[in-house]
Phi, psi and omega in degrees: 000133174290174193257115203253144158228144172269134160249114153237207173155168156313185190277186191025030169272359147097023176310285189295357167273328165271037185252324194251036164285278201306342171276323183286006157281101198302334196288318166310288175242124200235189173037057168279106201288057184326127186089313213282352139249175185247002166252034197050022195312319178251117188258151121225119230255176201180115161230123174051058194022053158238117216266119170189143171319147178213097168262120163301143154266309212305312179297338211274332187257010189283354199259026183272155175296329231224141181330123184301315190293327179284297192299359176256334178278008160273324192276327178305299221270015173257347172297322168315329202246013180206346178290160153250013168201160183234119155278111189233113175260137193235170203242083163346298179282004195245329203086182145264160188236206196266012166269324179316286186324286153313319178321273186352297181297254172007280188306339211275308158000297189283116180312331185295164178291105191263147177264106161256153204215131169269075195275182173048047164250097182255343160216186202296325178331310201277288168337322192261300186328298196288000163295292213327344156267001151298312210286024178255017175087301166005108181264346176268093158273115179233157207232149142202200196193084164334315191279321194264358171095323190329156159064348213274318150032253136352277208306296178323296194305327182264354170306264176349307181307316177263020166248127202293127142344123144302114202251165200279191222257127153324059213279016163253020151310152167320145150268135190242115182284115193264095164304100231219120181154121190345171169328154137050027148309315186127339179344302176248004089028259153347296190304293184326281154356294203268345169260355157083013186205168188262080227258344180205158194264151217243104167219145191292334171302104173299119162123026185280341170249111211283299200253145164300131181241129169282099185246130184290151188207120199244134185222145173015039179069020143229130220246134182201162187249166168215141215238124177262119192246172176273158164304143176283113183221176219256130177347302185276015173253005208253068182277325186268144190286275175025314175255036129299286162299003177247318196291336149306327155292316165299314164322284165343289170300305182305325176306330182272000203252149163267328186214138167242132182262126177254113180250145192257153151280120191270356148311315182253033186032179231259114180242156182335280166293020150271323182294309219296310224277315174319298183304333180294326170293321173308321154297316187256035179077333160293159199282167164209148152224141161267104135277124183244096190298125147122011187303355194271338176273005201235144178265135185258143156265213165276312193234051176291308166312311193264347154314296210276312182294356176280300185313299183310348197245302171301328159343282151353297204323139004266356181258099184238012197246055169227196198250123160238094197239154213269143209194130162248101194296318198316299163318340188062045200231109170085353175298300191288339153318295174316318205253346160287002188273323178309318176311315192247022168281330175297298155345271185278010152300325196273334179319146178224095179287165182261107159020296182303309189267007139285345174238053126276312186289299200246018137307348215264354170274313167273005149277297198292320171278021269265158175265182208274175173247141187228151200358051189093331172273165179264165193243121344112064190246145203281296173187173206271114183208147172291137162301134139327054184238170139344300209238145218272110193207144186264154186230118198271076191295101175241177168323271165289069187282356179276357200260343177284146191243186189300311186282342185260313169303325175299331186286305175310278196321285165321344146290323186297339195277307190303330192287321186218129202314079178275323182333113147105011187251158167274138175221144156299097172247129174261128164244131183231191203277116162243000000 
């Protein structure tokens, strides 16, 4: 599972300008899940290749009802309780004060690792100003400046240090399927359908499922488990801490799933925060199949199916090469289809093609294609070979590897789909100096 850290703090200590500090160092931090909130509330960051969730709190509690002060010691104790690290931010310019203070206790508690961090300290002034927050107890301190980047580093660097080596994937573990997809969607539903029993409870009420629920599941003698998730939803609906908290449990889960099955309403068509959520699997490298639930509600034409998987593909577009097949969890219509397709996306996620016969397969792609001449040399790649990782990814040894560009990697990749059973999976392709 990845490693997730909360940044919290009171409001105006510069929490979401160093949250998107930290996504805009392209060299640092990469795969900033744009959309999966529409203020960016959710990251996902990468330092010295080490991979972990980066949630903001702050944006989650501005529209409660309820006194700001109650409501930040909530979202702290739920950060406390699903992060595996704390970010806690003070504010330079203010000193402390008595929410610091309360924070400060509350945090000093928690066995996880809290970071205090010291913001907008941009000159020596400010650097002598900012002892005065050893006294909150802390042993890890960092001075930086959320706007110029200073110090952010450091911070990274002691992150980074306490995220466990990527380890490669156990396959004689269960494969585990993350049901995925907005509020009332169908999810459990779906779950139900297939386990033939009510195994999570079923309402027209969005946000009715809090928690992941894990259920073991056996098909043509073959057995995974499937992880029933809360709905994903977009920042300004995500009002209550309670749906804060299931949305931190869904991000969990997809980090734990080998494959996420995402399901669309197909009633209400292919929506903004449906690509956002597609993306967040995409990202974090899992395998997908797209279900579009509710297909038993929509009046059919002659090419109604294949209309809608088209509009849906360019959506997609550019990793559009996965299985989308059309499902009525009420009915039970294509469901156990959906989960043989989740199988063999499992597959082929978990595949090790053999060295040879990838580079039998894409010379005869790079003759036909030749890669470019860049300030006159021709770019030259010698051969090919799979990474160890999780997620499936190659590394291409050539001459230039700074020279290759986006349209020649697109290219390599469409050879790679067409050539070897990829469907539905995301892939990495690297070129390094040979």
């Amino acid at each position: 599972m990845s490693y997730t850290v909360a940044i919290t703090g009171r409001p105006n200590v510069g929490k979401s300008t160093f949250f998107n500090r930290m996504l805009e160092q392209r060299k640092s931090i990469v795969d900033d899940i744009s959309g999966v909130t529409r203020d960016r509330q959710y990251g996902l960051a990468d330092w010295n290749g080490k991979s972990f969730n980066l949630i903001d709190t702050g944006g989650f509690v501005a529209d409660s009802n309820d006194i700001f002060e109650r409501e930040i010691r909530k979202q702290v104790h739920i950060a406390i309780a699903e992060a595996n690290a704390i970010i806690f931010m003070v504010d330079v310019t203010t000193g402390i004060t008595n929410l610091d203070q309360d924070m400060a206790e509350m945090l000093r508690r928690s066995p996880k690792p809290v970071y205090l961090v010291v913001n907008k300290v941009d000159n020596n002034i400010r650097q002598l100003e900012a002892a005065e927050f050893y006294s909150l107890g802390f042993e890890k301190i960092f001075f930086l400046s959320s706007v110029s980047g200073t110090g952010t580093g450091e911070l990274l660097d002691e992150i980074a240090s306490r995220i466990p080596e990527e380890k490669i994937e156990d396959h004689g573990d269960l494969p585990k399927f993350a049901i995925i997809g907005q509020p009332n969607v169908g999810k459990s539903s779906l779950l139900n359908a297939l386990t033939g029993q009510e195994r999570t409870i079923v309402s027209t009420i969005a946000g009715t499922t809090r928690d992941a629920i894990h259920t073991t599941y056996n098909l043509f003698n073959k057995e995974f488990v499937l992880i029933d998730t809360a709905g994903i939803r977009r920042k300004k609906k995500v009002s209550e801490d309670l749906e804060f908290y299931s949305v931190i449990r869904a991000i969990s889960a997809v980090d734990e799933s080998d494959v996420c099955i995402l399901l669309l309403d197909a009633e209400k068509g292919v929506t903004a925060q449906d690509l956002n959520i597609f993306s967040l699997a995409e990202n974090k490298g899992k395998g997908v199949v797209v279900l579009v639930n509710k297909w038993d509600l929509i009046k059919k034409e002659t090419n109604t199916a294949r209309d809608y998987e088209k509009l849906l593909k360019q959506k997609l577009a550019p990793f559009n090469d996965v299985p989308i097949i059309f499902v009525s969890a009420t009915e039970k219509q294509r469901i156990f289809q959906a989960m043989e397709a989740a199988l063999k996306v499992y597959e082929n996620r978990r595949q090790k093609i053999p060295t040879s016969k990838l580079n039998d397969v894409m010379q005869k792609a790079l003759e036909s294609y030749h890669a470019p001449v860049v300030r006159g040399h021709a770019v030259k790649i010698k051969f090919v070979t799979q990474l160890p990782t999780a997620v499936p990814s190659f590394a291409f040894f050539c001459n230039f590897p700074d020279d290759i560009k986006k349209p020649y990697r697109n290219y390599l990749e469409n050879q790679m789909r067409e050539n070897f059973p990829l469907t539905g999976v995301p892939i990495r392709i690297f070129f390094r100096k040979k």
